[in-house]
C-alpha positions as CSV (number, residue, x, y, z in Angstrom):
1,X,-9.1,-17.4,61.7
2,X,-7.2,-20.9,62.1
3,X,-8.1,-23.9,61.9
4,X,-6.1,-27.1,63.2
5,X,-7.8,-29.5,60.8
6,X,-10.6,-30.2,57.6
7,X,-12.5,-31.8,60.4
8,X,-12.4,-28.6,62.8
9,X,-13.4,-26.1,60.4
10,X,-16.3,-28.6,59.2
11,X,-17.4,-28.2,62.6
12,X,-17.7,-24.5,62.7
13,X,-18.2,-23.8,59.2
14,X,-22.4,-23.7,59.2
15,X,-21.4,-20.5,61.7
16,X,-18.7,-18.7,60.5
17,X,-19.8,-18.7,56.4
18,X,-22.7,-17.0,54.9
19,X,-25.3,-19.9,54.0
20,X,-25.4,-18.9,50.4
21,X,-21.6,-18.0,49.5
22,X,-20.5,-17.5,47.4
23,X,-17.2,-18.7,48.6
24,X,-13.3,-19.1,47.4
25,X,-11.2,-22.2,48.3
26,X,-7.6,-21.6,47.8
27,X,-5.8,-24.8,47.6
28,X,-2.3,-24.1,48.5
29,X,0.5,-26.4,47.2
30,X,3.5,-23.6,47.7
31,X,4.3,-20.5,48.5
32,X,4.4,-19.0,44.9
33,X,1.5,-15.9,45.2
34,X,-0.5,-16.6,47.8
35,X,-0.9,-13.4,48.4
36,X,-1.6,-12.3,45.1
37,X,-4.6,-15.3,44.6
38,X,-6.1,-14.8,47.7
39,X,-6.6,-10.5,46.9
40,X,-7.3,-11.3,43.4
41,X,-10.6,-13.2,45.1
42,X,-11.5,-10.6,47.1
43,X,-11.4,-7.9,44.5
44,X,-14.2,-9.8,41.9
45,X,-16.3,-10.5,45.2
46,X,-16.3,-13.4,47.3
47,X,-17.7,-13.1,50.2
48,X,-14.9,-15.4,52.3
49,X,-12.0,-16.5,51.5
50,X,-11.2,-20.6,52.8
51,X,-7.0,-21.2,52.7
52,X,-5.9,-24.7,52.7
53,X,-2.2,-25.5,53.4
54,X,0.1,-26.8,55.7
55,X,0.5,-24.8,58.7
56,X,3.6,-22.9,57.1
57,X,2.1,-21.7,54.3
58,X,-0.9,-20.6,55.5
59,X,-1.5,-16.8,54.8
60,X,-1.3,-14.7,58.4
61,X,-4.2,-12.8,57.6
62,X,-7.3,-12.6,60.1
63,X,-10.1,-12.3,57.4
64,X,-8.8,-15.5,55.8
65,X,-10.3,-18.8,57.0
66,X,-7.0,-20.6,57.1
67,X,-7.2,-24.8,57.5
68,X,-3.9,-26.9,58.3
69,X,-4.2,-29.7,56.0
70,X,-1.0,-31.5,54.0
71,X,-2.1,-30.6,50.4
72,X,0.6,-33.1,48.9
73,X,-1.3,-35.7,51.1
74,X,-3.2,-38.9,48.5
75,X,-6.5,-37.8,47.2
76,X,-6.2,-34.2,48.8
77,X,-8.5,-32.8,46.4
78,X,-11.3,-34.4,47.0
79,X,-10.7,-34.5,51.2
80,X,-10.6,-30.7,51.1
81,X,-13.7,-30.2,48.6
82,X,-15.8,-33.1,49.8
83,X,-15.6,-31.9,53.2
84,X,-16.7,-28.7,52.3
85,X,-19.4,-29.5,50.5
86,X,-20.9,-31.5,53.0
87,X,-20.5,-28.8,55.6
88,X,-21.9,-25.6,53.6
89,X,-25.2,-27.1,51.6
90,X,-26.5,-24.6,49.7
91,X,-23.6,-22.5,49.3
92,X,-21.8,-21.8,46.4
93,X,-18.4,-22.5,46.4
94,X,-15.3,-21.9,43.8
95,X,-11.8,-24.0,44.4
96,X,-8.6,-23.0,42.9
97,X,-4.8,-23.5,43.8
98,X,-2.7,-21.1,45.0
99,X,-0.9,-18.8,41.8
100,X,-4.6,-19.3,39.9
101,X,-6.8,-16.6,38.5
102,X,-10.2,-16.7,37.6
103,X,-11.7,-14.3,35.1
104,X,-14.8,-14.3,33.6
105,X,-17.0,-12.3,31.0
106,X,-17.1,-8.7,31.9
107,X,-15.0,-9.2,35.5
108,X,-14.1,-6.0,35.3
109,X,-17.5,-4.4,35.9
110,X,-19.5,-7.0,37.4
111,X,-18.7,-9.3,40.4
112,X,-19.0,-13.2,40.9
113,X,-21.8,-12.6,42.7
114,X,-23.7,-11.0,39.6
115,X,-22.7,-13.9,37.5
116,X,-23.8,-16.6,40.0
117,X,-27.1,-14.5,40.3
118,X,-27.4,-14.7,36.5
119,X,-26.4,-18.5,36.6
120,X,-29.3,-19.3,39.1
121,X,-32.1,-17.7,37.0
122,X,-30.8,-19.7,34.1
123,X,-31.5,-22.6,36.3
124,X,-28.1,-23.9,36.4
125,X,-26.1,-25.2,39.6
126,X,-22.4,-25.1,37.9
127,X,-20.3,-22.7,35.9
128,X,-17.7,-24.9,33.5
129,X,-14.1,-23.3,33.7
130,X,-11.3,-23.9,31.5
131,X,-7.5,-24.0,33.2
132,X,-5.4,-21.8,30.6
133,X,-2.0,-22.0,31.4
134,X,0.1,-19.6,32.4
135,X,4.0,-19.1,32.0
136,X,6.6,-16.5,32.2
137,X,8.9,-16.4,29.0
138,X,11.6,-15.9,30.6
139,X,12.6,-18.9,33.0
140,X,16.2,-18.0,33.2
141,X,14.9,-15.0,35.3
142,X,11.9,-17.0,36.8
143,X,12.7,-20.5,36.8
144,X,10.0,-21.5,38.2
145,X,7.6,-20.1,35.5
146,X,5.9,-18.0,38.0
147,X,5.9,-14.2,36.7
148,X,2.8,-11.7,36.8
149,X,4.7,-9.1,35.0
150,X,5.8,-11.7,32.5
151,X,3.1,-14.0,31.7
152,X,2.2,-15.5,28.7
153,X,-0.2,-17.6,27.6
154,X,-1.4,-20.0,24.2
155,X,-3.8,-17.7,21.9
156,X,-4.1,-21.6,19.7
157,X,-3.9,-25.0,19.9
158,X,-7.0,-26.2,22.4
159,X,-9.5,-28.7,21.4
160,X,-12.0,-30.8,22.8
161,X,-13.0,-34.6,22.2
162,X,-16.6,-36.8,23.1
163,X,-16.6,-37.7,26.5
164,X,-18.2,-41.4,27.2
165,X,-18.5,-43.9,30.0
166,X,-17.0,-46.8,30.8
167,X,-19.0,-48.6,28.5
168,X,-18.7,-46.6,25.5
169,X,-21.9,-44.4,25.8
170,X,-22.0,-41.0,24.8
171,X,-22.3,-38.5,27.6
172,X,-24.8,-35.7,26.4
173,X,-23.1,-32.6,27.1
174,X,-20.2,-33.1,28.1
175,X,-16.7,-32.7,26.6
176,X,-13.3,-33.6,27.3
177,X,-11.1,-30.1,27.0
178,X,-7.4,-29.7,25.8
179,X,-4.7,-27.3,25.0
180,X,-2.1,-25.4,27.0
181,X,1.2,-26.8,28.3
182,X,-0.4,-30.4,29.1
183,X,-0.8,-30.4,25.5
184,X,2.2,-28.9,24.0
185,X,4.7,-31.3,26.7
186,X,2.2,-34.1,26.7
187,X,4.8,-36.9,27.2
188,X,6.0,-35.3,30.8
189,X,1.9,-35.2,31.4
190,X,0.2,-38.2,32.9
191,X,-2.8,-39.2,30.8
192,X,-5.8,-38.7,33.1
193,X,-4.2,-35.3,34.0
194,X,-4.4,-33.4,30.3
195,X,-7.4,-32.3,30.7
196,X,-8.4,-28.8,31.4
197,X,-12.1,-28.2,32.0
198,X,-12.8,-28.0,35.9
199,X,-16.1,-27.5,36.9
200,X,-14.8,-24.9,39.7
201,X,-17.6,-23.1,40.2
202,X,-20.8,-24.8,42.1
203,X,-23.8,-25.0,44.5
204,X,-22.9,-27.6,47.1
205,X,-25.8,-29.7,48.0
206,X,-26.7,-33.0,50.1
207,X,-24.6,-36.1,48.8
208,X,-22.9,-34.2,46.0
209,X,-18.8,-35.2,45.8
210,X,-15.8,-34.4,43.4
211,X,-13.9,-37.0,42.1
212,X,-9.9,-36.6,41.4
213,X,-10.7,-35.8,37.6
214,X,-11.9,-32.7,38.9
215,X,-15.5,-34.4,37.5
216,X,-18.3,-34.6,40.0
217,X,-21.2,-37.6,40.6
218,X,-23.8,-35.9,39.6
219,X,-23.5,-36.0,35.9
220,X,-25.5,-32.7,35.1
221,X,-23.3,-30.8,37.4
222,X,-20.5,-32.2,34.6
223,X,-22.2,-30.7,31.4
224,X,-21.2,-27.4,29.5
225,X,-24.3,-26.0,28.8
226,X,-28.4,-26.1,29.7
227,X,-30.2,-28.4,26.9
228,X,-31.7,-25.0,25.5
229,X,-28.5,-22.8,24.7
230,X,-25.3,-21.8,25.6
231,X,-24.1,-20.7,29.3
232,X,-21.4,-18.3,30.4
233,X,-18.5,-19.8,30.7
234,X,-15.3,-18.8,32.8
235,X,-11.5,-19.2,32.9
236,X,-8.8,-20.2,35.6
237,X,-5.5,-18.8,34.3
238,X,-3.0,-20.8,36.1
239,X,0.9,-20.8,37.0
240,X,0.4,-24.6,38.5
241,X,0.6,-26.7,35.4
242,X,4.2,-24.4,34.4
243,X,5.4,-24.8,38.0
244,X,4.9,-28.5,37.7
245,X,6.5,-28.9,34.5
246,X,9.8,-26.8,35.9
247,X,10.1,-28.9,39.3
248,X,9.8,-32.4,38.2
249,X,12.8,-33.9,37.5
250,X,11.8,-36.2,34.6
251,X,10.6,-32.5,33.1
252,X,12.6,-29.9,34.3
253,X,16.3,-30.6,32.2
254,X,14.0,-31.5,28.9
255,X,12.0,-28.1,28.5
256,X,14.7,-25.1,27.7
257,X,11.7,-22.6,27.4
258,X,8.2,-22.7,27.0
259,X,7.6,-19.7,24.7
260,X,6.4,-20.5,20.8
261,X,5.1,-18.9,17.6
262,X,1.4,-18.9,19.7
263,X,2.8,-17.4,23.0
264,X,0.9,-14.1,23.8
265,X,1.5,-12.0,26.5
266,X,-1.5,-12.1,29.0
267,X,-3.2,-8.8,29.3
268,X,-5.0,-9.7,32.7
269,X,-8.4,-9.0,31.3
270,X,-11.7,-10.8,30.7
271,X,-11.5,-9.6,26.4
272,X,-8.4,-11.4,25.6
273,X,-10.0,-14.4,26.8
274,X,-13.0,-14.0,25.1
275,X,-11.3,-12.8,22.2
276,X,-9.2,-16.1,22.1
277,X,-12.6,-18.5,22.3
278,X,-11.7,-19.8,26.4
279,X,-14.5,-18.2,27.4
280,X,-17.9,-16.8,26.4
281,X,-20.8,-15.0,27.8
282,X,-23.6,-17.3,26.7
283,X,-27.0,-15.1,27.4
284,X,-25.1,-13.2,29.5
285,X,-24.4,-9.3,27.7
């Protein structure tokens, strides 16, 4: 079904959507794999599927909820999510962009919906995701990174730093995440845009709201882990930081490649991730 507008779908949303989720945002920027994001959802079990693009790059698929909105437009992110939030409390929700994956422990026998019912008896609300970039190593064939077949991604070279406030306090919990290409071509990166924890998996509620950092304003909803132990964490293993890196001009003539000593391919399973630390099960076996 389309919609003309955020505000139109926010409208019908509270009929159209299950009340609980869990639900997929795709948060399209370009046509590079649509298609293949959108199935990839489907297949580890959301229930719907929300498409947000402008008009000609919305998928023409029935049992997608497809919203016209500009995604290039100022502050885009948090229009779309925002929105959404406010119009499905309750629900859980996951946002992604369009040529993004997400895997998490044991994906390939258990759905979302298993790990969200998991998440909710160990009284958490989010599940922290790390962006690991993806890449083709080949970008004479596939200039613009974007290669299923090909894909590679960084088995080293992530870290993670003490996140504060403004006034120099410690945040309990919480961590500043990074590695990948926005670490490896840092200079053609934008500082407030290195990092690559998202919390992309979440129970929308009354007066919650994501902020451009991908952080949100309820401060628990920003932390790693449950003050007792570890959770399950999950992955996003994204084209979009490779795409950008190949179609900006100040980037595009200074990268010849993006392969190194630490590229491996990407097997497009949950155990490579695990295997590489980007992920872990917490309690979850």
């Amino acid at each position: 079904m389309k919609y003309t507008s955020l505000t139109n779908f926010a409208s019908q949303a509270k009929s159209a959507l299950h009340p609980k989720g869990p639900h997929a945002i795709v948060l399209i920027e370009d046509p590079a794999e649509v298609d293949s994001t959108i199935a990839h959802l489907r297949e580890i079990g959301f229930r719907e599927v929300i498409a947000v693009g402008s008009e000609d790059l919305l998928p023409e698929d029935e049992t997608v909820h497809a919203v016209v909105h500009d995604m290039h437009r100022e502050n885009a992110l948090c229009d779309v999510i925002n929105t959404i939030i406010k119009a499905c409390p309750g629900a859980w929700l996951h946002y992604c962009y369009n040529a993004e994956y997400l895997y998490f422990p044991f994906c390939e026998t258990r759905n979302v919906r298993e790990m969200i019912a998991f998440n909710v008896e160990e009284r958490r609300d989010t599940i922290l995701t790390f962006v690991v970039d993806l890449y083709s190593n080949d970008l004479g064939q596939f200039p613009n990174a974007v290669s299923r077949e090909t894909a590679h991604l960084d088995k080293s070279g992530y870290y993670a730093l003490a996140r504060f406030t403004e006034d120099g306090e410690k945040l309990e919990r919480q961590l500043d995440f990074f590695g990948g290409l926005r670490w490896r071509f840092e200079e053609h990166v934008p500082w407030l845009r290195r990092k690559i924890d998202r919390v992309s998996i979440f129970r929308a509620k009354r007066g919650l709201e994501i902020r451009e950092d991908h952080t949100f304003n309820d401060e628990e909803f920003n932390t790693f882990a449950c003050p007792w132990h570890h959770n399950i964490t999950a992955a996003v293993c994204s084209f979009r930081t490779a795409k950008a890196l190949m179609t900006n001009p100040g980037s595009m003539y200074a990268i010849p490649h993006f392969w190194w000593s630490n590229s491996e391919k990407f097997q497009w399973n949950s155990n490579q991730l695990m295997e590489l630390g980007l992920m872990e099960p917490g309690q979850w076996f």
